[in-house]
C-alpha positions in Angstrom: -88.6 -12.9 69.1 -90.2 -16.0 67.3 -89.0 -18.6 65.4 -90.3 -20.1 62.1 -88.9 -23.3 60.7 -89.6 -25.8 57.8 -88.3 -29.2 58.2 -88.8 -29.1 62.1 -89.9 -32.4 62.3 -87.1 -33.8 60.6 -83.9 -35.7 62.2 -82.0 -32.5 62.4 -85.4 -30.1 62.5 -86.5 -32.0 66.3 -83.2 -31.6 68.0 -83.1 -27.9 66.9 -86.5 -27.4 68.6 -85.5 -29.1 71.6 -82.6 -27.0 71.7 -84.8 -23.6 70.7 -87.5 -24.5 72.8 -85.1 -23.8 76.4 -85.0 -20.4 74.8 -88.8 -19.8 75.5 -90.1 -18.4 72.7 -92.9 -19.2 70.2 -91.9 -21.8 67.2 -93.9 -21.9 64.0 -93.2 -24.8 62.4 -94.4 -25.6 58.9 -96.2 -29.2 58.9 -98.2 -30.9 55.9 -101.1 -31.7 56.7 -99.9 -35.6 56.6 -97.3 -34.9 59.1 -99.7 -33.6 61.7 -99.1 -37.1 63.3 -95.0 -36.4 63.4 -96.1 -32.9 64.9 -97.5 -34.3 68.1 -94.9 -36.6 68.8 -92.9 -33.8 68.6 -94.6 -31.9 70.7 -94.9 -34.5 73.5 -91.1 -35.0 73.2 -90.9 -31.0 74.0 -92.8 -31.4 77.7 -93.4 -28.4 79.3 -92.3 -26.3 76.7 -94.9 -28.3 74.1 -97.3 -24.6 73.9 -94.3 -23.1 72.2 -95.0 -25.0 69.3 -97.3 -23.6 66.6 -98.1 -25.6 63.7 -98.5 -23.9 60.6 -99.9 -26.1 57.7 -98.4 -25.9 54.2 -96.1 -27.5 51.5 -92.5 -26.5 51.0 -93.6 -27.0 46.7 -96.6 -25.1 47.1 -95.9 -20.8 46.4 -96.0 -19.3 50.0 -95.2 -22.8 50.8 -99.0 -23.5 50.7 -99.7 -21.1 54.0 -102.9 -19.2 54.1 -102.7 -15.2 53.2 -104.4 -14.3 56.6 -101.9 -16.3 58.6 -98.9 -15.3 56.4 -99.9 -11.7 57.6 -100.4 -12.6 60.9 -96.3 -13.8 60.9 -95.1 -10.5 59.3 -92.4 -8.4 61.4 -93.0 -11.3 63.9 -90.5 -14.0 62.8 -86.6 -13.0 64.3 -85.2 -16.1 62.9 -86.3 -18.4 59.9 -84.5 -21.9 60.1 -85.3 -23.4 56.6 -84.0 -27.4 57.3 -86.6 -28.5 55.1 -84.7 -30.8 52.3 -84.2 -34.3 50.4 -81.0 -35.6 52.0 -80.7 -38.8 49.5 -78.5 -39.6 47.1 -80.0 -42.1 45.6 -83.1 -39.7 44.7 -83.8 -39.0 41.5 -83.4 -35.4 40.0 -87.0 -34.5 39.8 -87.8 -35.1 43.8 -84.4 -33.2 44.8 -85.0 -30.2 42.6 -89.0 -29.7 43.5 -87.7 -30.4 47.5 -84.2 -28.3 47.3 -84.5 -26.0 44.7 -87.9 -24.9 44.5 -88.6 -25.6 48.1 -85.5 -22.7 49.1 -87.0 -20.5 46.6 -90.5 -20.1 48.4 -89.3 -20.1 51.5 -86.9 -17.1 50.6 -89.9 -15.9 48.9 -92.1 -16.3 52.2 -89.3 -15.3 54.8 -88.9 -11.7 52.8 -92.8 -11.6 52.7 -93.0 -11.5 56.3 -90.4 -9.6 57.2 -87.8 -12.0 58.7 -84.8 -10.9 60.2 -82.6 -13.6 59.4 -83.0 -16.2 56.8 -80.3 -19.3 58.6 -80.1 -22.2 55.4 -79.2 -25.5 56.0 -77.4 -26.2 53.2 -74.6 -29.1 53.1 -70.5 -29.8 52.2 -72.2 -30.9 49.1 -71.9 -27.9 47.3 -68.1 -28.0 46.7 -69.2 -31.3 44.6 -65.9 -33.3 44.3 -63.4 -30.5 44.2 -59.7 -31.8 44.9 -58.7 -30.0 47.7 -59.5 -27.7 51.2 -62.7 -26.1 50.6 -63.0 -23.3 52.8 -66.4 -21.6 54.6 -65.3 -18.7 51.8 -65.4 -20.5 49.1 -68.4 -21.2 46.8 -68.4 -20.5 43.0 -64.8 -23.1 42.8 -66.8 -26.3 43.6 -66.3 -28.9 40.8 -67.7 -32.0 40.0 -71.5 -31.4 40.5 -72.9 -34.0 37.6 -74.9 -35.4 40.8 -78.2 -34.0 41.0 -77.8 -33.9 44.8 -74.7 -31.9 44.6 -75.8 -29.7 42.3 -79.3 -29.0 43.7 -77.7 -27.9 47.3 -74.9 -25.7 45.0 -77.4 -24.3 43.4 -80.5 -23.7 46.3 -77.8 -21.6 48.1 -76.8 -19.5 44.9 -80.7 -18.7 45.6 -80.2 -17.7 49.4 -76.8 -15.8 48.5 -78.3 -13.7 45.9 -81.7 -13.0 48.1 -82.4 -9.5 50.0 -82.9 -11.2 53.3 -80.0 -11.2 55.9 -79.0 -14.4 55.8 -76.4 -17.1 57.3 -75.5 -20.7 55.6 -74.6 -23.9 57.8 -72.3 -27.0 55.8 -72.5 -29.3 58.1 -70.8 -33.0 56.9 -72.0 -36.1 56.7 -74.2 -36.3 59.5 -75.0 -39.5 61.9 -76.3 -40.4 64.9 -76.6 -39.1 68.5 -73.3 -38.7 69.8 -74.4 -40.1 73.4 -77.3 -42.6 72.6 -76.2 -43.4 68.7 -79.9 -42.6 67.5 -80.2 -42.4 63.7 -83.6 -42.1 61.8 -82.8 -44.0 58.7 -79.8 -46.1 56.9 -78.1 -43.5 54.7 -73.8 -42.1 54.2 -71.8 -44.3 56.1 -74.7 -46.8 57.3 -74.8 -48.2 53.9 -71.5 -49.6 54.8 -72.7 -51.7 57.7 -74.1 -54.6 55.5 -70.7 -55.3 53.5 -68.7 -55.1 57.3 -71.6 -57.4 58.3 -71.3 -59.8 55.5 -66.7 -60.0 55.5 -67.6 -60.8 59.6 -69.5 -63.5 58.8 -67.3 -64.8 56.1 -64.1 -64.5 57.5 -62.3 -64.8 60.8 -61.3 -61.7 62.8 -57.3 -62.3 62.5 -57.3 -62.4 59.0 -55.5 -59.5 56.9 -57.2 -57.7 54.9 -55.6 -54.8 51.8 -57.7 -52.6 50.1 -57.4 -48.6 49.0 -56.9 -46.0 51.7 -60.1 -44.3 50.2 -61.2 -40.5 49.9 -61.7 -38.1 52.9 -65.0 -38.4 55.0 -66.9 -35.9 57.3 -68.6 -37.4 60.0 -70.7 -35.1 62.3 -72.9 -36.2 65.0 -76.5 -34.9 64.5 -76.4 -32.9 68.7 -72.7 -31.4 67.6 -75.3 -30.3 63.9 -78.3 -28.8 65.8 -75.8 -27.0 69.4 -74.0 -25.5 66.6 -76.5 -24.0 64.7 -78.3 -23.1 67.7 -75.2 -21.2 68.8 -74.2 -19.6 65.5 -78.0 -18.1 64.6 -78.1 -16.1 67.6 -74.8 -14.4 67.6 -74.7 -10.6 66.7 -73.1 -9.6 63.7 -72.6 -12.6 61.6 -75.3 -12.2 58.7 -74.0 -12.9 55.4 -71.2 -15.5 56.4 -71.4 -19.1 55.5 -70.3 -21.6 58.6 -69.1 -24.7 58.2 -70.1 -27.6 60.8 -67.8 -30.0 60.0 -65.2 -32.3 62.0 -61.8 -30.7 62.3 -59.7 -34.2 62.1 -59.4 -35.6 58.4 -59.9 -39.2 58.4 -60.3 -41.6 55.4 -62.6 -44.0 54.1 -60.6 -46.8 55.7 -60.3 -45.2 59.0 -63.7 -45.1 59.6 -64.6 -49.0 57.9 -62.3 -50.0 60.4 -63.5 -48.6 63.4 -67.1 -50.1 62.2 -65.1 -53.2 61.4 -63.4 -53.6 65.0 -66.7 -52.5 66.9 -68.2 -55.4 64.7 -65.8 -57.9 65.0 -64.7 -57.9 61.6 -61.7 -57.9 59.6 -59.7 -54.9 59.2 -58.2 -53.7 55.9 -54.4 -52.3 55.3 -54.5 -49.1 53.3 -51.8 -50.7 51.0 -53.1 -49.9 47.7 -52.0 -47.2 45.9 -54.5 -44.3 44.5 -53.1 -43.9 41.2 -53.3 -47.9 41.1 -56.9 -48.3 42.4 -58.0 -45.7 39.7 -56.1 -47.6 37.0 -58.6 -50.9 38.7 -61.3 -48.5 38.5 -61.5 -47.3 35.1 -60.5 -51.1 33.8 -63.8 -52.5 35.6 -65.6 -49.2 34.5 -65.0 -50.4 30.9 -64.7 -54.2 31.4 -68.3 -53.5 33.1 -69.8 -51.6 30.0 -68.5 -54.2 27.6 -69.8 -57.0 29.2 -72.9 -56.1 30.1 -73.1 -59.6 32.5 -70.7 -58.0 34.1 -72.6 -54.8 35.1 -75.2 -57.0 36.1 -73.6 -59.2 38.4 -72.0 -55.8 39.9 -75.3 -53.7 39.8 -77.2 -57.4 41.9 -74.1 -57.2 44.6 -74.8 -53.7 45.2 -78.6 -54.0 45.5 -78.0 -57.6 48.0 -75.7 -55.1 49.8 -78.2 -52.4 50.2 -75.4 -49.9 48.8 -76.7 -47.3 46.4 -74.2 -46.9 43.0 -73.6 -43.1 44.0 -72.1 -44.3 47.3 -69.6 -46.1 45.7 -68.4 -43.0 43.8 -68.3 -41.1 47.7 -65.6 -43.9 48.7 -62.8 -41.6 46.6 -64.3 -38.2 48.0 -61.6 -35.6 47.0 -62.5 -32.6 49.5 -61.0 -32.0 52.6 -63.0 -29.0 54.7 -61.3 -26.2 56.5 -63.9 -25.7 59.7 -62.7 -22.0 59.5 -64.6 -19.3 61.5 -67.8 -21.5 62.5 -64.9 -23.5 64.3 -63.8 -20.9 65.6 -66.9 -19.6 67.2 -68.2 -22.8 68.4 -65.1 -23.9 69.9 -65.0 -20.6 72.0 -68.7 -22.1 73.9 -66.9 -25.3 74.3 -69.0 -26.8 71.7 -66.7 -29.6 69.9 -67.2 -32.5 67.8 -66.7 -35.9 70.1 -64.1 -38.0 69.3 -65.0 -41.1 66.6 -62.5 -43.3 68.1 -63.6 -43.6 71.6 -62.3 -47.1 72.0 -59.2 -46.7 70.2 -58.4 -43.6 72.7 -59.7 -45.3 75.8 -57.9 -48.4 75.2 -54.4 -46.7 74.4 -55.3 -44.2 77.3 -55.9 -47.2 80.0 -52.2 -49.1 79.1 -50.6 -46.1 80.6 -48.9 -47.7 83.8 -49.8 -44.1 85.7 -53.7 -44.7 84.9 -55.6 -46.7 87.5 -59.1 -47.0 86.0 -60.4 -45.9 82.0 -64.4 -45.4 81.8 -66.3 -45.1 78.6 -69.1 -42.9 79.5 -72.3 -40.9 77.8 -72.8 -37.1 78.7 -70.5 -34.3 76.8 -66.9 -36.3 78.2 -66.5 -39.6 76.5 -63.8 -40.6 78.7 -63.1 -41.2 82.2 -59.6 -41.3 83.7 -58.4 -42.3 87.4 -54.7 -41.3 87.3 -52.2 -41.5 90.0 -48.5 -39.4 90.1 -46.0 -39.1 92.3 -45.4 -35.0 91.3 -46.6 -32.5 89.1 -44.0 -32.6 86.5 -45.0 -36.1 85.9 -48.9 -35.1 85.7 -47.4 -32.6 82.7 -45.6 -35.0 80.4 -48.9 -37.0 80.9 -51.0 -34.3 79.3 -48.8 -32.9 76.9 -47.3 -36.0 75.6 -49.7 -38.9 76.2 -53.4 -36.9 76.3 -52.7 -34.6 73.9 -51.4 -36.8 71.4 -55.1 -38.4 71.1 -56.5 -35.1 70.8 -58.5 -35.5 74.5 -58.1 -31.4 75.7 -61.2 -31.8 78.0 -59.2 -35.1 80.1 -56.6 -32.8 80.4 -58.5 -30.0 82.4 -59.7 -32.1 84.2 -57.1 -33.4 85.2 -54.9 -30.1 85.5 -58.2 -28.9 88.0 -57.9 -31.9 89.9 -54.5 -31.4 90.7 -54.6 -28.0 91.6 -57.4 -28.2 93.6 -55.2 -30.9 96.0 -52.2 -29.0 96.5 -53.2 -25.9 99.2 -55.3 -28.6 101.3 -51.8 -30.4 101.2 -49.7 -27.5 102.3 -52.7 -26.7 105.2 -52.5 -30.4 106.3 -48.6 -30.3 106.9 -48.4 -27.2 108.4 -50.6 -28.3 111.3 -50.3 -31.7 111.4 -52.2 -35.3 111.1 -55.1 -34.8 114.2 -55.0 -31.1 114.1 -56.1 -31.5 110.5 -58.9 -33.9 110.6 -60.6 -32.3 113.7 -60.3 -28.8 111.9 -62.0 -30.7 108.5 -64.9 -32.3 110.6 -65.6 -29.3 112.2 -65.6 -27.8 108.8 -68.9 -30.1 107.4 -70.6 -29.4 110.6 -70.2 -25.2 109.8 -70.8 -25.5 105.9 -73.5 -28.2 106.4 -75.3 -25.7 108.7 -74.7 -22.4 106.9 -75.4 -23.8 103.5 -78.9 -24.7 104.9 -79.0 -21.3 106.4 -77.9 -18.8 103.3 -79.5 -15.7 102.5 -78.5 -16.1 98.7 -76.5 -17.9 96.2 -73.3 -16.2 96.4 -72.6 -17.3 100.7 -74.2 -20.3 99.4 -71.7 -21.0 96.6 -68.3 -19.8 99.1 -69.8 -22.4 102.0 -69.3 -25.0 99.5 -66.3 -24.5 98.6 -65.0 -24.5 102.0 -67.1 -27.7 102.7 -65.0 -29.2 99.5 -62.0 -28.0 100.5 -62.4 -29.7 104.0 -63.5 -32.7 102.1 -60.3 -32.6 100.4 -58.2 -32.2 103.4 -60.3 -34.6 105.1 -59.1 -37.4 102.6 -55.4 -36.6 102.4 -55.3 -37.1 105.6 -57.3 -40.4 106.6 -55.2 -41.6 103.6 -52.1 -40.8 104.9 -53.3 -42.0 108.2 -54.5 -45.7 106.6 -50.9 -45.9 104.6 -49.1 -45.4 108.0 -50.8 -47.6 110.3 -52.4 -50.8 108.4 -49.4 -53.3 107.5 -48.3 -53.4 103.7 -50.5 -56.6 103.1 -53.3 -55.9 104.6 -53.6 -52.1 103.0 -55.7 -53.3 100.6 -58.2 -54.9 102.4 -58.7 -51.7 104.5 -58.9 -50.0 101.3 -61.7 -52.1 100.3 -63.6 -52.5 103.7 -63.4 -48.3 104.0 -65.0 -47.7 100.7 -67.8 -50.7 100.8 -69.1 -49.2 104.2 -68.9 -45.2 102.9 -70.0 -45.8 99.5 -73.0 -48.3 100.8 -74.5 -45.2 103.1 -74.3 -42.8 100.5 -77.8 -44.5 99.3 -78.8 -44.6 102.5 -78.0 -41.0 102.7 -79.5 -40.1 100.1 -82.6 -41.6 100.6 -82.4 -39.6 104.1 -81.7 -36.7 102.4 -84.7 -37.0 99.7 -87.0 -37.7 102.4 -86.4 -34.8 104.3 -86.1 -32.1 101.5 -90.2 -33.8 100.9 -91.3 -33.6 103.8 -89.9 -30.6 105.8 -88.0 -28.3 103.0 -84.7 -28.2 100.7 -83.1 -26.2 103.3 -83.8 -29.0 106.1 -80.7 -31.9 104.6 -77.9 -29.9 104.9 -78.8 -28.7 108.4 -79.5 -31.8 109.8 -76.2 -33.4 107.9 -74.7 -30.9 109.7 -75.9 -31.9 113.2 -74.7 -35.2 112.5 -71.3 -34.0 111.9 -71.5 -31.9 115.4 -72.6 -35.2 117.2 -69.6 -37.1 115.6 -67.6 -34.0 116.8 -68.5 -34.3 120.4 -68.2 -37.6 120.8 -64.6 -37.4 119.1 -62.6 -35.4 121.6 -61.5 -37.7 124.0 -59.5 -39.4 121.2 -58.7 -36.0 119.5 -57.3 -34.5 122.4 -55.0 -37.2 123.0 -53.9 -37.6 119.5 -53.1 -33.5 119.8 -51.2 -33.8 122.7 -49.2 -36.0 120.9 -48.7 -34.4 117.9 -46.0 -34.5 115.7 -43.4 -31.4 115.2 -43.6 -29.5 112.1 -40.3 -31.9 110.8 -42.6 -35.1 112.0 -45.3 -35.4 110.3 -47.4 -38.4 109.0 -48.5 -37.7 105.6 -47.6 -39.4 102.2 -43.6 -39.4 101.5 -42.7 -38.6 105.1 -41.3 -41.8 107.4 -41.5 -41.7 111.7 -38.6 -41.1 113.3 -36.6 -44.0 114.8 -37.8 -45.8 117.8 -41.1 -44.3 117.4 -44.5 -46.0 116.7 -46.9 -45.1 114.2 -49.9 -46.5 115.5 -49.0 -44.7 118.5 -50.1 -41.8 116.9 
């Protein structure tokens, strides 16, 4: 199975490759021959998977996009999957570039992907072809778009007419308005929402923070991180059965125009604005300084130089009112089956309403696939619950709350084991524990004793900490709990580089196996040298009504540091 794509070197293109190229399998990419240079930083990005990449040289105008007869016959029955992302995303472009890049461009590759044989024909087409229609547009829905005067619009409506009417299986992605890198915020050039950053740049720098701010509420907006663009099409192209259906890689939650200038605004330091204005009022504005513009022609000056000093485009401005709302429908669906979501925009809102809860200790922004993380205590389940369902899940945060929901089941049996045989019994049995798994973990025949070892060893681990917990709340005095606390983790969290230093060095130098059995030989010494205290502390322990863990109190006229 190969892969053949145009536009590969593009913002979307690289991340699809990256993605593609874990698959192992030959990529084709079509390069002109001035983008050779693009190529090969592509292909050192890709590592040890850089021989999958094949350049094929060509021009998306050019009939058989400009590829050589003898290598076009060399792809035929070969190609499994033709990814056409080649495009103009711009709208400020005039016509005649967007029709020679979207129209005719689609129409040789359809020509070329049918030539050779492909098996699917995936196009990368955009929400743009519903134009401005005022309404849900679902991933059904095609021949009801309105509005498409703009030559971007109506070049993506019509390039995937072309693909809908063509003999080759095919599959169409919408995504929205894509931006940046969800994790590292890496964007290739200023274009949708970006344009807006010079205007929130220049009301910072004008005005104070605190002051208030109306303006319109604004159209709907799309915003879809470029990795949530390139894992979902990745996902969608290889599942069976789905040729012939359009997808839709949009962001379930609606937001408006304001919503999102005021999340730039407050990450900028800027003035927010009050969606106070009325629709039907702001059009009446509209279409007065729509005509007051055209007969003063000053006027349309002054307004066409703030634009340009802005950076802002004219068809931008037209976007701010965007009618369409769209329904993420069965692509939705299927990507939210692999866990494959669109991260949340307004990770400090969340995190900040998430960290005032009085039963959450510590709130983390943090990069990876979670955006947020949460240190939570409560005193019972039911409490944990109303957390999730009320709190959590009002913000829309599902992966927090299994986490959370893991965490706390994964606590519980420990629990039970530790007060069924008491405080010493338990941390001798969860020492001897590591020294067991540590061993047999360095000692298993395969993955699956491997995998069973460690969850013992983490189940021991969590025993191991209810109980020195317990033990630390019992014995240190109320004011000086804290300090403990602090001394406790300083000198276990310091050795963990320590360690792992240990640990590195010996994987090198003897073999993988070698860290886990020599952590486990610590853990035997440690056990040997124990007993003396172990046996006294057993000797003495407490009944099955007496015992010293969290929510339990000594009897009378007994000590607990006796214990």
């Amino acid at each position: 199975m190969s892969y053949f794509i145009t536009g590969g070197t593009g913002f979307i293109g690289r991340r699809l490759i990256g993605r593609l190229a874990l698959r192992g399998e030959p990529i084709h990419l079509l390069v002109r021959a001035a983008s050779l240079a693009r190529f090969e930083r592509l292909r050192a990005e890709c590592g040890q998977a850089a021989p999958l990449l094949v350049p094929v040289t060509g021009d998306l105008g050019s009939e058989g996009l400009g590829i050589a007869a003898g290598e076009r016959q060399a792809l035929r029955g070969k190609i499994r999957h033709f990814f056409h992302l080649g495009a103009l995303y711009d709208l400020a472009a005039p016509a005649a570039p967007l029709e020679r890049a979207n129209l005719l461009g689609t129409r040789n590759a359809l020509e070329l992907a049918q030539e050779i044989e492909a098996g699917c024909f995936h196009h990368m087409s955009s929400i743009a072809v519903a134009g401005r229609y005022p309404g849900v547009f679902t991933e059904e829905m095609f021949e009801e778009a309105k509005g498409l005067e703009h030559p971007y619009f109506r070049t993506k409506h019509e390039a995937e007419a072309l693909v809908r009417a063509s003999r080759v299986p095919w599959r169409i992605y919408r995504p929205g308005m894509v931006v940046g890198d969800s994790r590292s915020g890496v964007m290739d050039k200023i274009d949708g929402p970006y344009y807006l950053f010079k205007l929130i740049q220049r009301v910072r720098d004008t005005l104070p923070r605190w002051v208030p701010l109306i303006g319109p509420q604004g159209g709907h907006i799309n915003l879809v991180p470029v990795d949530f663009v390139a894992a979902g099409l990745d996902h969608l192209a290889h599942l069976p059965g789905e040729d012939h259906r359009c997808f839709h890689l949009t962001d379930p939650c609606d937001r408006r125009v304001v919503d999102v200038l005021n999340l730039f605004a407050e990450a900028a330091h800027a003035p927010t604005v009050s969606p106070w204005i009325e629709p039907a009022v702001l059009e009446a504005l509209a279409a007065s300084a729509k005509a007051a513009s055209a007969a003063v022609r000053p006027l349309e000056r002054m307004a066409r130089d703030a634009l340009a000093e802005l950076r802002i485009p004219g068809p931008v401005i037209d976007l701010l009112e965007y009618p369409t709302v769209f329904d993420a429908g069965r692509g939705g669906e299927l990507l939210a089956r692999a866990g494959i979501r669109v991260p949340p925009l307004e990770i400090d809102t969340v995190g900040r309403a998430l960290g005032a809860h009085p039963a959450v200790r510590f709130c983390a922004a943090t990069t990876g696939p979670s955006q947020l993380l949460l240190d939570c205590l409560f005193p019972d389940e039911n409490h944990l619950y109303e957390f999730l369902t009320s709190y959590v899940g009002a913000h829309g945060e599902s992966e927090i709350a299994g986490a959370a929901v893991v965490v706390a089941a994964a606590t519980r049996v420990p629990r039970w084991v530790a007060e069924a045989i008491g405080l010493v019994a338990s941390l001798a049995i969860s020492m001897s524990a590591f020294a067991v798994t540590f061993v047999g973990v360095g000692l298993a025949p395969g993955l699956a004793v491997a995998a069973m070892l460690m969850w013992c060893e983490g189940f021991a681990v969590t025993m191991w900490n209810i109980v020195t917990v317990s033990l630390r709340q019992r014995v240190v005095p109320a004011h000086l709990l804290g300090r403990v606390n602090s001394a406790y983790r300083m000198i276990g969290w310091c050795l963990i580089p320590l360690g792992a230093l240990a640990g590195g060095l010996a994987a090198h130098g003897i073999g993988l196996r070698a860290p886990y059995a020599i952590g486990g030989s610590l853990c035997r010494v440690t056990l040997v040298a124990a007993p003396p205290a172990l046996l006294r502390g057993l000797r003495r322990s407490p009944s099955p009504r007496d015992r010293l863990l969290p929510g339990r109190c000594p009897p009378a006229g007994t000590s607990c540091r006796g214990r």
